[in-house]
Structures are given as structure tokens and as C-alpha cells.
N, C-alpha and C positions, 0 to 999 in steps of 0.2 A: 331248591337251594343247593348252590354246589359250591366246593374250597373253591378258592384260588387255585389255578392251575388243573381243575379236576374236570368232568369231561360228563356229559350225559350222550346214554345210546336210548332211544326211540326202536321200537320193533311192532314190524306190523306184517301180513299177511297179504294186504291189499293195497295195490298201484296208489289207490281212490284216497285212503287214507293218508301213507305215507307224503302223498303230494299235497296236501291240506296241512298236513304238520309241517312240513317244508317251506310252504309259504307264509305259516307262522311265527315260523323261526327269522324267517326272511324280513315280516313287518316289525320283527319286535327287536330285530339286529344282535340276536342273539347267536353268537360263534360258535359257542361249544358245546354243539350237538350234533349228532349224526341221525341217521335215520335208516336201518335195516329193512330192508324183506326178508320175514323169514316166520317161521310158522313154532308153537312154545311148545311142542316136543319132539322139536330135535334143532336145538337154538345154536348161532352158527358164529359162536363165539367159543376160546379155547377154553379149559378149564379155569375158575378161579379168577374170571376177568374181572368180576364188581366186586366192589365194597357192599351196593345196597344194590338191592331186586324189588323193582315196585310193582304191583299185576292190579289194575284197575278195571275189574268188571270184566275179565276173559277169562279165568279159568272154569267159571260153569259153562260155559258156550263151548267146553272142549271136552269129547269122550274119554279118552286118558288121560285123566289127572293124575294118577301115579305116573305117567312119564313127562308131564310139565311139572311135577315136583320133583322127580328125579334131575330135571333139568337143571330148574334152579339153583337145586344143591350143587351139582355139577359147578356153573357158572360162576358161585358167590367163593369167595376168596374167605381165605378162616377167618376166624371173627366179624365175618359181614353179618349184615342183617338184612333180612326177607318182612318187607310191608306186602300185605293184603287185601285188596279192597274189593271182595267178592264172596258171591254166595255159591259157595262149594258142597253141594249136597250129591251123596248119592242115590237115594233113591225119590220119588215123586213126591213131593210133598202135597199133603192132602187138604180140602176144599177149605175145611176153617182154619188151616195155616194160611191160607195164602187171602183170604180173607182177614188175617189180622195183621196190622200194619207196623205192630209194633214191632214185630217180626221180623220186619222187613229193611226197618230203619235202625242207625243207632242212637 
């Protein structure tokens, strides 16, 4: 959901990806989206460009999570807000956590 007149950026790492969002955008005739290459810790937007920062399911997949949170902070514009949708752990989580599912879901 975005205002009127407001803009969504897409960011992704891989050709594979961003051409799959692209052609989504494309069936579903949606305009106001773009679609970046570029890797979330060292994000290749100027300071303060969002309102809202979404991270769905990539910040565990990445070794430096202090510099993709650094980033985002970087990114979000004052009173933005930063959505999460990942499991951000640092160290190994053990056999009967990952065995329990409640765990896992919300």
C-alpha cells in the first residue's frame, strides 16, 4: 500500500530475482516501482530516502547485520519506520529450538 503520488523501491542482489519482480510489476500494470541492484550493507540510496524500510526474510542470510542495520538507519528519513520480517539471530540456534515450531512462526 502506497499514498498517492508515493513511489516503492524493490532491492535485490541478483539479475534472477530483480527480472522476476520486473515482470510482475509489468503483469500487474503497476508504475510506481523500481527495482535496484544492490547488496543491504551498503545500500545505494542517499541518506533519508524512505519513509518505511521493509526486509522480508534477508537479514539472516547476511553476515553483518550491524552494517544492514546501520544501513537502514542511514536510509529511513526521521520519523520513518523500519518493518521486519526475519529471523535475526546471532548465534546457532540449538536442536530443540529448531524442532519447535512455535518458534518459528508467529
Amino acid at each position: 500500500m502506497v499514498a498517492p503520488g508515493g513511489r516503492v523501491v524493490g532491492i535485490d542482489m541478483t539479475r534472477e530475482m530483480l527480472d522476476k519482480a520486473r515482470r510482475g510489476a509489468a503483469e500487474m500494470g503497476v508504475e510506481n516501482i523500481e527495482f535496484v541492484e544492490g547488496e543491504a550493507e551498503q545500500l545505494p540510496f542517499a541518506d533519508a530516502t524512505f519513509d518505511v524500510v521493509i526486509s522480508n526474510g534477508v537479514i539472516d542470510l547476511i553476515p553483518d547485520k550491524d552494517a544492514v542495520f546501520s544501513e537502514l538507519h542511514r536510509v529511513l528519513a526521521p520519523g520513518g519506520r523500519i518493518q521486519v520480517a526475519d529471523v535475526t539471530i546471532q548465534r546457532p540456534v540449538s536442536e530443540e529450538g529448531r524442532r519447535n515450531i512455535d518458534l518459528w512462526t508467529g
